[in-house]
C-alpha positions as CSV (number, residue, x, y, z in Angstrom):
1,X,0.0,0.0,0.0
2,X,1.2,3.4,-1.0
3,X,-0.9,5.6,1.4
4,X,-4.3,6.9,2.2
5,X,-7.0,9.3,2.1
6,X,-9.3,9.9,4.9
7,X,-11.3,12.9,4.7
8,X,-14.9,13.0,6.1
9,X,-16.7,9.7,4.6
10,X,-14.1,9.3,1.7
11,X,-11.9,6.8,2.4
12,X,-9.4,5.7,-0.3
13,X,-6.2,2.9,0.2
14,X,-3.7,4.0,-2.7
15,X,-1.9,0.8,-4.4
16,X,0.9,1.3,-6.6
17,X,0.2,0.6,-9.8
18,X,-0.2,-3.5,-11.1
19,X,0.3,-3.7,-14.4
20,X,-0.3,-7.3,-14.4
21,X,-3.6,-7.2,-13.1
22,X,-5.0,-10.0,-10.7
23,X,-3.9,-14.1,-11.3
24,X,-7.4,-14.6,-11.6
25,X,-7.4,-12.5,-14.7
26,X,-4.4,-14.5,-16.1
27,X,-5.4,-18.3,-15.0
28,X,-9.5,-18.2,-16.0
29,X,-9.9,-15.2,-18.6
30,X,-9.6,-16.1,-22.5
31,X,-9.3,-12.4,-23.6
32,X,-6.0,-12.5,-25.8
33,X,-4.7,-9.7,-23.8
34,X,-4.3,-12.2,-20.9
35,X,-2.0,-15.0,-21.7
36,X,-2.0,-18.7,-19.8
37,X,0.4,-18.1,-17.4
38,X,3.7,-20.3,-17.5
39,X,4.5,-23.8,-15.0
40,X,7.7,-21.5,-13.8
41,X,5.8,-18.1,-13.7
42,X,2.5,-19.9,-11.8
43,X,5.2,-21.6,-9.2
44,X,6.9,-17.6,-8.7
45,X,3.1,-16.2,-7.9
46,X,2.4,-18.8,-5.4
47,X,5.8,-18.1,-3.7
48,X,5.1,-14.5,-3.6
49,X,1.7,-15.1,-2.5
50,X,3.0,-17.6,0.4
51,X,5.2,-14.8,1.1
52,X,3.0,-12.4,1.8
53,X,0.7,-14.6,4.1
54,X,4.1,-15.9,5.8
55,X,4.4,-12.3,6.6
56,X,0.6,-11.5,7.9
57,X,0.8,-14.6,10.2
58,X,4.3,-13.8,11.4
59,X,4.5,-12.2,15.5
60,X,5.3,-8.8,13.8
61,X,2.1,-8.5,12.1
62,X,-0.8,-11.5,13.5
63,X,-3.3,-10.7,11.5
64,X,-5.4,-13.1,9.6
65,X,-6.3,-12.0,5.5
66,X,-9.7,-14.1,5.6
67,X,-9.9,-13.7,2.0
68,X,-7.2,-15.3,0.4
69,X,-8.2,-15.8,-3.6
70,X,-6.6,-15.1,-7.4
71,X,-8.8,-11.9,-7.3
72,X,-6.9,-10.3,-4.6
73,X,-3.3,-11.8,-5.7
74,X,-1.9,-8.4,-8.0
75,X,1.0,-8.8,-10.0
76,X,3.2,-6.1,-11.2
77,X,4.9,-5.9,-14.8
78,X,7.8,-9.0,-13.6
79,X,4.7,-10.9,-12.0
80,X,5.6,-10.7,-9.1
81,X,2.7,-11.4,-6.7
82,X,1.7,-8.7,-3.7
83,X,-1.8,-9.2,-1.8
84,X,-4.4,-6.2,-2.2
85,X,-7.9,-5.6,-0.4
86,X,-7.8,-5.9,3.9
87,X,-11.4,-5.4,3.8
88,X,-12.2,-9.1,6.2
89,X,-8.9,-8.7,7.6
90,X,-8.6,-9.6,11.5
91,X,-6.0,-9.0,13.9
92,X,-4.9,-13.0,15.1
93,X,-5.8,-14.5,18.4
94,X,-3.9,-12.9,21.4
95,X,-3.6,-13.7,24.9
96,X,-3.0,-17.6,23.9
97,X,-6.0,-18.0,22.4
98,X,-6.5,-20.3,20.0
99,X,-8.9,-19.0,18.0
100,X,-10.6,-15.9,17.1
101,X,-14.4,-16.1,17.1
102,X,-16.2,-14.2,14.3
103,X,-19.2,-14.1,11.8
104,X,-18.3,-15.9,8.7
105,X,-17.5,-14.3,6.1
106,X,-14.9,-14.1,2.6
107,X,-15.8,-16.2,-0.3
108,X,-17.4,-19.7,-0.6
109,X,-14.7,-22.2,-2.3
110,X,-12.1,-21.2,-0.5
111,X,-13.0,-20.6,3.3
112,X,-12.0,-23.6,5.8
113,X,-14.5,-25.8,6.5
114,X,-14.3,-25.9,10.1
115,X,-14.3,-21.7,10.0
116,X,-18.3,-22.3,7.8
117,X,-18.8,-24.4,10.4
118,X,-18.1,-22.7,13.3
119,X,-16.9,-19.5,12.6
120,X,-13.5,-19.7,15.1
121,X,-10.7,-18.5,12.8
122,X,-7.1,-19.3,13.2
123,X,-3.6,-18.5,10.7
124,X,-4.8,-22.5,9.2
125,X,-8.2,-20.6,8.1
126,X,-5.7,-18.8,5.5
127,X,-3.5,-21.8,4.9
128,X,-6.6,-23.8,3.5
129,X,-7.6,-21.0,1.5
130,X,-4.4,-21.1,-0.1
131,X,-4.4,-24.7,-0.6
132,X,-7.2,-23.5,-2.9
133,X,-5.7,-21.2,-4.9
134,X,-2.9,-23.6,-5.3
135,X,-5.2,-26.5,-6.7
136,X,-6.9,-23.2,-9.2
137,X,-2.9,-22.5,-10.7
138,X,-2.5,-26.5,-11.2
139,X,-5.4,-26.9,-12.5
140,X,-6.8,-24.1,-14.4
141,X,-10.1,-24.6,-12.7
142,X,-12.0,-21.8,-10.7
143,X,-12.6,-23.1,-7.2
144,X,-16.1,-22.8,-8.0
145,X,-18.0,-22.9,-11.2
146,X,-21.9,-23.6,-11.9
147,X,-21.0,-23.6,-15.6
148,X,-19.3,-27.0,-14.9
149,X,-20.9,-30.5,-14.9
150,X,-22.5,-31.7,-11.9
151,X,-20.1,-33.2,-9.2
152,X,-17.7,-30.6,-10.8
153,X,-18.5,-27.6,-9.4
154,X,-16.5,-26.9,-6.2
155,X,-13.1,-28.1,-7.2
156,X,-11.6,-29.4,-4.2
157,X,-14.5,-31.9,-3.9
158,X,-13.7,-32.7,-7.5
159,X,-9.9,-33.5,-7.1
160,X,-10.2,-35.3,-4.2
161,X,-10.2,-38.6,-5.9
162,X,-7.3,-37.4,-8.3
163,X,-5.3,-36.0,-5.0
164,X,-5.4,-39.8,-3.6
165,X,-4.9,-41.9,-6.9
166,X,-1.1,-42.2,-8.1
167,X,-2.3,-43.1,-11.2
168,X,-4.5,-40.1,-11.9
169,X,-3.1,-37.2,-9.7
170,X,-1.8,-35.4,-12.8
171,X,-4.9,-35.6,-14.9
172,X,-5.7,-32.7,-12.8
173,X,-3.3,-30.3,-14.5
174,X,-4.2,-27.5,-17.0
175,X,-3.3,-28.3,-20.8
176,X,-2.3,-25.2,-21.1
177,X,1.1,-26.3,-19.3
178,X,1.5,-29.4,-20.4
179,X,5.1,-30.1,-21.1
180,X,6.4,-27.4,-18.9
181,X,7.3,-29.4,-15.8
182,X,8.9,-32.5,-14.6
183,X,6.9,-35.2,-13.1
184,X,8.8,-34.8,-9.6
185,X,7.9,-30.6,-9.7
186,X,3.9,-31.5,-10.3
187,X,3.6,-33.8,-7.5
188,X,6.2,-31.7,-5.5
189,X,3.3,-28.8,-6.0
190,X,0.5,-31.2,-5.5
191,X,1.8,-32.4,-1.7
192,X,1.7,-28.8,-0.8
193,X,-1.7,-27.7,-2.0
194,X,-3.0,-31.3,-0.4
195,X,-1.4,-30.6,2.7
196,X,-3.0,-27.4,2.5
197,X,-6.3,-28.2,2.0
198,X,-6.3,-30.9,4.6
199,X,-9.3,-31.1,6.4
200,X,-7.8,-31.0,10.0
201,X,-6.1,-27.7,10.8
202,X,-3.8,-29.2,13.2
203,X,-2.3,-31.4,9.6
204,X,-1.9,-28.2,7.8
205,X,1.6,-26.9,7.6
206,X,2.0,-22.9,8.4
207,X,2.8,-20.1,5.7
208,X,6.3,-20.0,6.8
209,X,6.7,-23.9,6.3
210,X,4.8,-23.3,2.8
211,X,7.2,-20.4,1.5
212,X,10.4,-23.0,2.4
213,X,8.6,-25.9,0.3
214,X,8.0,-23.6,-2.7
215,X,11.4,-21.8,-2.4
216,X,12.9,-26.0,-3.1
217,X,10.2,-26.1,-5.5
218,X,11.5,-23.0,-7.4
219,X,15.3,-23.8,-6.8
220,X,14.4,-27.4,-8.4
221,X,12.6,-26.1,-11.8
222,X,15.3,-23.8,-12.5
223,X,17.8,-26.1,-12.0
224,X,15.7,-28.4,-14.1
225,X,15.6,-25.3,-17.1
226,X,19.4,-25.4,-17.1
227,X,20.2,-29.0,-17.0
228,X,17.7,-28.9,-19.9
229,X,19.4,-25.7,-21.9
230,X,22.7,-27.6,-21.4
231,X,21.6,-31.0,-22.9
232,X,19.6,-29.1,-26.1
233,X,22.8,-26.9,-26.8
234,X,24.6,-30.3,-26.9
235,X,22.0,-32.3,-29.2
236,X,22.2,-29.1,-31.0
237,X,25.6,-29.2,-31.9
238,X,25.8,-33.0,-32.7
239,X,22.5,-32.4,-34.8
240,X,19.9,-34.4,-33.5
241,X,17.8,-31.4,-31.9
242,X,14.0,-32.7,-31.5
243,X,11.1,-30.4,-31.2
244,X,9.7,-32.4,-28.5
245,X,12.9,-33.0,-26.5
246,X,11.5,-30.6,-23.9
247,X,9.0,-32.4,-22.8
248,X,8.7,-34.3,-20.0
249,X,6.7,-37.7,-20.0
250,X,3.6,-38.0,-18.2
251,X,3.3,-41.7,-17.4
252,X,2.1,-43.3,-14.7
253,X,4.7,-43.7,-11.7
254,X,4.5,-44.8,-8.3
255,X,4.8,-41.9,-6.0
256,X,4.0,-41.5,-2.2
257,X,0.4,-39.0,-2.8
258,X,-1.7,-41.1,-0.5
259,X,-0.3,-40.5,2.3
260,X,-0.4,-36.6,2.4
261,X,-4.2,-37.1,1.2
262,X,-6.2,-34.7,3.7
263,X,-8.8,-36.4,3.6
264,X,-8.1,-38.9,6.6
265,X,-5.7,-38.2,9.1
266,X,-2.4,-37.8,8.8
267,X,0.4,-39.5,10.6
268,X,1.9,-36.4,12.1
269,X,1.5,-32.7,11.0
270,X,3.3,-30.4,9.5
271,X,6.3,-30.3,8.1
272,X,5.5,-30.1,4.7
273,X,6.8,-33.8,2.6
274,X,8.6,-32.7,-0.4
């Protein structure tokens, strides 16, 4: 935030200036000025998004966002991500409280359930609602759509079969990305946004945990962009360049997924499993 006005009943929060627009623009909007976003450039937004929660939750600030969604994730002209609107905003429990108790409110899709349910909200609250937005940038999927068949609608409830199958956890990517990542980086992304989303708080890891997974996630694909620049310069100059030598194969392989499910408890809680 740049400043403030606050004179008589006009109240104004100045924001520099996002070039970008929101990620919700750039994930669910067709318009040819919004192109799909990129496999590296969706995995930077989510860091900077993590970021910015790590620092809300963190013992300088305590406060709780409460409305955590693409909409409110800005990006500036590098896409890089900063949150906007502190509307629903609450200062965190004090006091060693667990909880803060409050009317329910933000957007349905990507509110906890146990904050519907009972409207105590804790720093998890925010950590499921990025799950959320995580499972939206694999995916491509809004967390809810009507204009989906039925059983499709909210997409957590959708994936949740996907989330727990090895065999079919990556048929939940968007084909708009297809061939941009390894098979270790999706299900690298996947355990965090499962972890997320886990339907015990207690099994969710914190923001902090979450920027540290994503920072490995990030070191991993560019390391993963070089080793791959190296070995095309190389079939380059020995003349058997492919146009498909980027991409990465996405067979079935066995992978741990089912045990991060959230779904059913969880062995032990956070760290996050990458």
């Amino acid at each position: 935030m740049a400043g403030y006005c606050l004179e008589d009943d006009h109240r104004l929060l100045v924001y520099e200036f996002m070039s970008r627009g929101s990620l919700d623009n750039h994930l669910f909007r067709r318009a040819s000025y919004f192109q799909p976003l990129s496999w590296s450039l969706r995995i930077k937004v989510a860091l900077g998004a993590a970021k910015g929660l790590a620092f809300l939750h963190s013992d300088e600030a305590r406060v709780i966002y409460r409305d955590f969604k693409t909409s409110n994730i800005l990006l500036d002209s590098s896409y890089n991500a900063k949150l906007s609107d502190f509307g629903l905003a609450k200062d965190g429990p004090a006091n060693d409280r667990s909880h803060v108790s409050t009317r329910v409110m933000g957007t349905f899709g990507y509110a906890a359930p146990e904050y519907m349910a009972t409207g105590h909200l804790t720093a998890k609250s925010d950590v499921y609602s990025f799950g959320v937005v995580m499972l939206e940038m694999l995916s491509g999927k809004r967390a809810v759509d009507q204009n989906r068949p039925s059983g499709e609608h909210n997409l957590v409830e959708w994936a949740k079969p996907y989330l727990t199958s090895k065999r079919k956890v990556l048929q939940i990517f968007d084909s708009r990305i297809e061939g941009q990542y390894s098979v270790s980086e999706a299900l690298k992304a996947v355990n965090i946004a499962i972890q997320c989303i886990s339907n015990e708080p207690k099994y969710r890891p914190t923001m902090k945990e979450v920027v540290k997974a994503l920072e490995h996630l990030v070191e991993s694909d560019s390391m993963e962009r070089s080793s791959h620049s190296r070995n095309q310069h190389h079939r380059n100059l020995n003349g058997r360049s492919s146009p498909n030598a980027h991409k990465h194969p996405k067979s079935p392989i066995a992978v741990k997924v089912g045990k991060a499910a959230p779904f059913s408890p969880l062995p032990s809680p956070s760290p996050i499993r990458t």
